[in-house]
C-alpha positions as CSV (number, residue, x, y, z in Angstrom):
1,X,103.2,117.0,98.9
2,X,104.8,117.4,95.5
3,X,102.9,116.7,92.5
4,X,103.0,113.5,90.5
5,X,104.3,113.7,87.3
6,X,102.0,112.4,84.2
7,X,105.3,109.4,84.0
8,X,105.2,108.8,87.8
9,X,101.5,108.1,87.2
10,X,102.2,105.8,84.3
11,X,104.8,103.7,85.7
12,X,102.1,103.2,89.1
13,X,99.6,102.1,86.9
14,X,101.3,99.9,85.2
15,X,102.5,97.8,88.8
16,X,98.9,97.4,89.3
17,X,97.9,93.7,88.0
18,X,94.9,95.4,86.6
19,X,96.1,97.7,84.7
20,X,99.9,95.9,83.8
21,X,98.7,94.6,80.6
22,X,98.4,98.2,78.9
23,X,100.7,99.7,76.6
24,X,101.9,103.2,77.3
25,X,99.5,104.9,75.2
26,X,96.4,102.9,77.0
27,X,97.9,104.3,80.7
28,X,98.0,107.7,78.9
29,X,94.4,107.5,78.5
30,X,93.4,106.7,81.9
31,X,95.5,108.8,83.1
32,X,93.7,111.3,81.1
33,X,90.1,110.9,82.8
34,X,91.9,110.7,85.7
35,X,91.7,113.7,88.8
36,X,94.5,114.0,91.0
37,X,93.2,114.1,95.1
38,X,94.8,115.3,97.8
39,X,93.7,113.8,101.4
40,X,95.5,114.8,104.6
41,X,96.4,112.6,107.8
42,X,93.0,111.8,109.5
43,X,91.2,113.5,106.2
44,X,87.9,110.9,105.3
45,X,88.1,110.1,101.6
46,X,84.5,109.1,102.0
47,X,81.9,108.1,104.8
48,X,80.1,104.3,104.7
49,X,76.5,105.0,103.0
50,X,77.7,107.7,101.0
51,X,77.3,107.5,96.7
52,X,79.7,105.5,95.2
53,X,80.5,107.4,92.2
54,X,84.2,106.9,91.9
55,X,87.5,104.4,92.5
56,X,90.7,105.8,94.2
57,X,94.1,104.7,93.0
58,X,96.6,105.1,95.7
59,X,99.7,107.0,94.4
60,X,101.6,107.8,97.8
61,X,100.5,107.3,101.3
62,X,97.7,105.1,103.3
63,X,94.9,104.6,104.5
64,X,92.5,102.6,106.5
65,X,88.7,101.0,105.6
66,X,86.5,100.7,108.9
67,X,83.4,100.5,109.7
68,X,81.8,102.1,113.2
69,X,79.1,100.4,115.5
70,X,76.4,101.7,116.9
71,X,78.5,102.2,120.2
72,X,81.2,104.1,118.4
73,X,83.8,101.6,118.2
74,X,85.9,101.3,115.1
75,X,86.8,97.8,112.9
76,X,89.5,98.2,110.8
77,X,89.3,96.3,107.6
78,X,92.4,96.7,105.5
79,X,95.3,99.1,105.7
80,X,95.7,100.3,101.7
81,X,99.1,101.6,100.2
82,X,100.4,103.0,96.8
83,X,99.1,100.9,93.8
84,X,95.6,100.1,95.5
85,X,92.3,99.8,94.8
86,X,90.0,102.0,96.8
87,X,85.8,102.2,96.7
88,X,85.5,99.5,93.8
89,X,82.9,97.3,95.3
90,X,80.4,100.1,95.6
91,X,81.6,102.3,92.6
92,X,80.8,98.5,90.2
93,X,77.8,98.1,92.3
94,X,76.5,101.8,91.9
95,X,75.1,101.4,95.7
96,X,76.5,103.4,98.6
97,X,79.7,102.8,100.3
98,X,80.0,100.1,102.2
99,X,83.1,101.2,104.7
100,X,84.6,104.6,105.7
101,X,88.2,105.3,104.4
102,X,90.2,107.9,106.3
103,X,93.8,109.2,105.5
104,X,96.6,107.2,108.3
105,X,99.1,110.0,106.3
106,X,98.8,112.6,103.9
107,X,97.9,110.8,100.7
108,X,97.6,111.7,97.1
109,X,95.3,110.0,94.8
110,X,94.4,109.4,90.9
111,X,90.2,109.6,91.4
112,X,88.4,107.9,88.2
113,X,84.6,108.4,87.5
114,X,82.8,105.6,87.2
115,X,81.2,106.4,83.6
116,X,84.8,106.7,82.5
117,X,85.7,103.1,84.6
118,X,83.2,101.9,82.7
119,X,84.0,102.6,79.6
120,X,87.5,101.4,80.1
121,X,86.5,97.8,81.7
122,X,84.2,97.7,78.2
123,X,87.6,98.3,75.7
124,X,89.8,96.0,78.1
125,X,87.3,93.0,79.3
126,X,90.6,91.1,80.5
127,X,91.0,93.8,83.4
128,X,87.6,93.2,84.2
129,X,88.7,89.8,84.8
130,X,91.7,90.7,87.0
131,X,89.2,93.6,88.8
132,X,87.4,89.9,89.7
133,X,90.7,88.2,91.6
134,X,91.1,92.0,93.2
135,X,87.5,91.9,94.3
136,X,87.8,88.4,95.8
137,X,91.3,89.0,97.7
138,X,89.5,91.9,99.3
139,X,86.6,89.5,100.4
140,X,89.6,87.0,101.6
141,X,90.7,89.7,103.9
142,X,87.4,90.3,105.2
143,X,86.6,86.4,106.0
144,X,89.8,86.0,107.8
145,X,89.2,89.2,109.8
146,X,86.2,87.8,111.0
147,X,87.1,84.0,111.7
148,X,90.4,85.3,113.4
149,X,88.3,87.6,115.7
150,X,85.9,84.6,116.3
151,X,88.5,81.9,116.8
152,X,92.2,82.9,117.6
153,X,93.4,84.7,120.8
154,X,94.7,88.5,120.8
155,X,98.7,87.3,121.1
156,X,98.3,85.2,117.9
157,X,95.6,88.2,115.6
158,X,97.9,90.7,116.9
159,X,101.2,88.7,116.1
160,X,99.1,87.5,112.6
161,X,98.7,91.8,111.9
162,X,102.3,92.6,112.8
163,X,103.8,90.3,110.0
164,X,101.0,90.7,107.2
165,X,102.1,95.2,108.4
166,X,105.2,94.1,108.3
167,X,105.5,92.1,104.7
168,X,103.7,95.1,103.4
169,X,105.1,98.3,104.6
170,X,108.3,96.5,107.0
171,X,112.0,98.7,106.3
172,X,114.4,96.4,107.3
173,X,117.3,98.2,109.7
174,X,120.6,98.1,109.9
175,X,120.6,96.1,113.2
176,X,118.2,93.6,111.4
177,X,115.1,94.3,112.8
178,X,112.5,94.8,110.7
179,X,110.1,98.5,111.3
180,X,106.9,98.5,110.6
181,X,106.0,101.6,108.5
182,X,102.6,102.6,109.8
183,X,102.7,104.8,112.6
184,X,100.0,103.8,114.7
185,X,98.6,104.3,118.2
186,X,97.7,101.2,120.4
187,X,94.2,102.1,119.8
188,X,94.4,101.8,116.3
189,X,96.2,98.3,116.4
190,X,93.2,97.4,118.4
191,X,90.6,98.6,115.9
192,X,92.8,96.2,113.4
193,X,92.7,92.9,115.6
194,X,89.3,93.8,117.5
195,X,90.8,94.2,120.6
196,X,91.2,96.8,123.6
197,X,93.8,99.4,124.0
198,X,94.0,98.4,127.2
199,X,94.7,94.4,125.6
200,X,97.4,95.7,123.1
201,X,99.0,98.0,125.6
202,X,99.4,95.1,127.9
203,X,100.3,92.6,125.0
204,X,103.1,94.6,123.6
205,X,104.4,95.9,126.7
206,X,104.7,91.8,127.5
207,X,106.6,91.3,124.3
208,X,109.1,94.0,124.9
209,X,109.9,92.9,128.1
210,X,110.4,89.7,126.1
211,X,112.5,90.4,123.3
212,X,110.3,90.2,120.7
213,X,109.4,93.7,119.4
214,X,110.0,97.3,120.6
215,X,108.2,100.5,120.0
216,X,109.9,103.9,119.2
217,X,108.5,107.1,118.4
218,X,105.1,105.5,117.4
219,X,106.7,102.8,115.2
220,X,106.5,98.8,116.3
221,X,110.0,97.3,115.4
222,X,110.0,93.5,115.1
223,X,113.1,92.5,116.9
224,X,112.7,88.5,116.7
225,X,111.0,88.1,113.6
226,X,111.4,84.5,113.8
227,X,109.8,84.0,117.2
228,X,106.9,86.5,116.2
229,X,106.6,83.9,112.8
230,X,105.9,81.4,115.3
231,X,103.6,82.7,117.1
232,X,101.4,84.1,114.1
233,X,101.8,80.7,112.2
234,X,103.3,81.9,109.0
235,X,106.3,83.4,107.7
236,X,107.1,86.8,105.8
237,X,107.1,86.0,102.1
């Protein structure tokens, strides 16, 4: 992967809520403590339980936080794209990790220390105060995971992930449909909704034969973006 250029970096940063209140010369200085980080597809950033010593800006690529059970199966948290947040609640807490984050695709990365975050938040408190809305979207997430996994049935959580995928990393075609950018395997869609493969296999194969979505090369397309609104109980924004 190329490299990113010290501009490239700037203009990232300064898409990020928490860091769009800077002037140039301010993104220049955290760019300055910051290390660039390769990761390849599959490649862990870092384990759960290990020392939370920095925070991960995504530059290109994505990722996915999980955590594994006892048994070995995998819960997906959050998928995470360009301009995110990674390893914040543990690098503020200065306790271990508290998910494992592994590369979907090859990603690179802008890693900050935490003395150096720290120093930062101190000159800027009114990022501190944005990190706070970041830190409570992130627990959002989290919450709904759990009460859709509790309460809703696999068509609707599956349905529910496709648009949320779909707002965030959807490339519209030119037949209309709408591709979701994450190339993912049935399992993995499963880790995300806390289902089966065997469940999403037979769930999307159902859907196909319906109309609603298609699968090529690894790639979900949302054919009848309407009908799938429905279904989840919300539209793309």
């Amino acid at each position: 992967m190329p490299a990113v250029s010290r501009e490239e970096k700037r203009n990232l940063l300064a898409r990020v809520p928490l860091f769009s209140g800077l002037s140039p010369a301010e993104l220049d200085e955290l760019i300055q403590v910051a290390r660039n980080r390769s990761l390849g597809t599959k490649e862990e950033l870092f384990h759960k339980g290990d020392e939370g010593s920095q925070v991960y800006l995504v530059v290109s690529g994505t990722l996915k936080a999980l955590t594994t059970s006892e048994e070995g199966d995998d819960v997906v948290f959050s998928i995470l794209g360009p301009g995110e947040l990674i390893g914040e609640v543990a690098f503020l807490g200065n306790h271990e990790r508290t998910a494992t984050v592994t590369g979907l695709t090859a990603c690179e990365l802008m890693a900050i220390d935490r003395r150096d975050f720290l120093a930062f938040l101190k000159r800027h408190p009114e990022a501190s105060i944005t990190l706070l809305a970041v830190l409570a979207a992130r627990l959002k997430r989290v919450s709904e995971l759990v009460e859709d996994t509790l309460f809703l049935n696999l068509p609707i959580r599956l349905a529910k992930k496709l648009i949320h995928c779909a707002s965030a990393f959807g490339q519209e075609m030119p037949s209309g449909s709408l591709r979701v950018g994450l190339k993912l395997s049935q399992e993995e869609w499963g880790d995300l909704v806390g289902a089966t493969r065997e469940s999403i296999n037979k769930q999307m194969r159902a859907w196909s034969e319906e109309g609603l979505i298609s699968v090529e090369r690894g790639y979900v397309i949302i054919v009848d973006t309407e009908r799938l609104e429905q279904l989840a109980g919300f539209a793309i924004e």
